[in-house]
N, C-alpha and C positions, 0 to 999 in steps of 0.2 A: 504494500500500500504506500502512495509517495506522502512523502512527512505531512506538508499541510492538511492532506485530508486526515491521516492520521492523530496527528493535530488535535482535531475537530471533534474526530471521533473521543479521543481520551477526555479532554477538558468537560466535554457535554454527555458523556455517554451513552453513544447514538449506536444507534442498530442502521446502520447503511443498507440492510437489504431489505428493510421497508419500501414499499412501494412508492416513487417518490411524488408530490415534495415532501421532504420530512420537515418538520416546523422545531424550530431550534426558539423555546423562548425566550429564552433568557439573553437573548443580544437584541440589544439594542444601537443606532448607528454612535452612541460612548465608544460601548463596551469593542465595538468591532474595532472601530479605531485605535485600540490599546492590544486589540487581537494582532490588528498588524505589524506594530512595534513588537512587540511579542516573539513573532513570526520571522522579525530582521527586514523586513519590506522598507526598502527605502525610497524607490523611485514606482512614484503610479501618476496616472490621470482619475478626473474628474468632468465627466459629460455633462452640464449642464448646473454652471457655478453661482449663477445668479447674484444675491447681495455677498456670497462668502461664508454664509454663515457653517454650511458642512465642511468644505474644506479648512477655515480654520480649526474645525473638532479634528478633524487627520493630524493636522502639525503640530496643534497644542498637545496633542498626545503620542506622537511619534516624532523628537526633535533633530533626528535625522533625515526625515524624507526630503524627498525633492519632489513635489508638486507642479504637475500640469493641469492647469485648468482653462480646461474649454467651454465657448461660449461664445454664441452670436452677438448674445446682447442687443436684440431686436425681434421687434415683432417677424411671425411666419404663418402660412398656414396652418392650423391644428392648434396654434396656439398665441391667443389672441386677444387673453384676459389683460396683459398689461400692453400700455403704449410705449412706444420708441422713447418719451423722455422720460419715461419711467423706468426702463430699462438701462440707459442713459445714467442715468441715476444708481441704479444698481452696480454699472460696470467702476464707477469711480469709487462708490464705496469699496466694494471686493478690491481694488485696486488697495484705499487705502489699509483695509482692514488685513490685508493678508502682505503688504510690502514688511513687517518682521520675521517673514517665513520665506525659505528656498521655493518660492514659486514662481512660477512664470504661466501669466495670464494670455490666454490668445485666444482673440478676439476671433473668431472663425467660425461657419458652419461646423458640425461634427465632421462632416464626410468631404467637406474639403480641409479639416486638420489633420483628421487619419492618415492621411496620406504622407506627413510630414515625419512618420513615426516609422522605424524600422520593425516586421517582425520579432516576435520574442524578445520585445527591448522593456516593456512594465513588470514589475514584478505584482500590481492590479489596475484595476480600473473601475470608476462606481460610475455608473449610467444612471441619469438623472434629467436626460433632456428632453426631445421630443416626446410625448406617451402615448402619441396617435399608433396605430397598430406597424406605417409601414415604417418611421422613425425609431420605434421601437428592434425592430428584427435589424435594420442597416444597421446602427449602432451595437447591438450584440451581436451580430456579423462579422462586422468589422473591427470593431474592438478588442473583440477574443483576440484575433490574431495579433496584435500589438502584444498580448501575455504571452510571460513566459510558462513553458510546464513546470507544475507545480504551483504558479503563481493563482490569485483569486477575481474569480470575475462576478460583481455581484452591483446592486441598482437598486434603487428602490420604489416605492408606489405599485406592491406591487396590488391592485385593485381595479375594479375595472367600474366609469362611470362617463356619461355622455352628456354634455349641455353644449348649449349655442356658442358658447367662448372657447370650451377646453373641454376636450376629449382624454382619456386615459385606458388605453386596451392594453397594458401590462401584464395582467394577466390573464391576457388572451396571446399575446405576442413571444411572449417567455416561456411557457409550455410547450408552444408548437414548435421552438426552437429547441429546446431541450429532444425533444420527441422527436424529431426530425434528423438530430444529430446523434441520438441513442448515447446522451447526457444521463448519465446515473452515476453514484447520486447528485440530485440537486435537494436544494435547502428554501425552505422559508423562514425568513427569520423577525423575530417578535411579535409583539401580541398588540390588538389595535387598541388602542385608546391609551397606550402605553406612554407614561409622561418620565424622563429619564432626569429633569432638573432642569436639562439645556433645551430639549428640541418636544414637545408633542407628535408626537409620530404619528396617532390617528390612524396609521397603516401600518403593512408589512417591509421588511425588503427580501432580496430574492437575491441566492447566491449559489456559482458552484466552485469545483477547484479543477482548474484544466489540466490536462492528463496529457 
């Protein structure tokens, strides 16, 4: 079994051959962030950064990483709840709120940053951005292969709900990627309505460990 899943398995006492997802509750996006320090993960991305506030829980808790976070920072289709100067707005904060940490913000579509990244070069990456269904599958597509083996690929929201602004097929998208790539085990992880201090989660996130 390679270490990380290992890992996973010991810390949480998981039976992996459950059918999956298996629901991991006791992590929350803290407690993962301490996982990866844990783990030795130094270098990952972040799909979908908005004001900062998840990627500074990564480097407040891992003071070695080297953080890439991506981001349009602009309205798109599928997602359309905020305006450009609200976003705007967003990218200067993250700007200031994460310039005491190894990161580097790029302003960018997903799928036109992907490209800027060598295979097997993150040791993870949390997907966070588009959650319309086909944003959803490009991004864990695409982003797997930026990990390295053994390293961890996980995102969150993972729930599924439709209005006029903002779509979220998460957990319609993630499944059928899993399933399609005959991904075992994958993971759910925490419990909804879960309040950790910093963040209300309200949701799940979803994670596997690349093989």
């Amino acid at each position: 079994m390679d270490s990380t899943l290992n890992y996973f398995v010991n810390k949480f006492n998981l039976d992996i051959n459950r059918k999956p997802p298996i629901n991991i509750p006791n992590i929350n996006r803290t407690i993962m962030a301490q996982i990866l320090f844990e783990l030795g993960f130094t270098v990952g991305a972040e799909i979908g950064v908005a004001e900062g506030k998840h990627a500074e829980v990564l480097c407040c808790n891992n003071p070695n990483l080297k953080l890439y976070c991506i981001d349009s920072w602009q309205g798109y289709r599928g997602y359309l709840d905020y305006l450009d100067d609200r976003l705007n707005r967003f990218y200067d904060t993250a700007k200031q709120k994460l310039s005491k940490y190894d990161c580097i913000l790029i302003k960018k579509f997903s799928m036109d940053a992907v490209l800027d990244f060598e295979d097997e070069s993150l040791d993870f990456v949390y997907i966070d951005g588009g959650h319309d269904f086909k944003n959803v599958v490009n991004d864990v597509i695409e982003w797997s292969k930026k990990v390295r083996k053994d390293g961890v690929v996980y995102g969150h929201d993972f729930k599924r709900s439709k209005g006029k602004k903002y779509i979220n097929n998460v957990k319609d998208a993630v499944p059928a990627y899993m399933y399609a790539n005959n991904i075992v085990p994958w993971f759910v992880l925490g419990e909804l309505g879960h309040n950790d201090g910093m963040f209300k989660e309200g949701t799940q996130s979803w994670m596997y460990v690349k093989c």
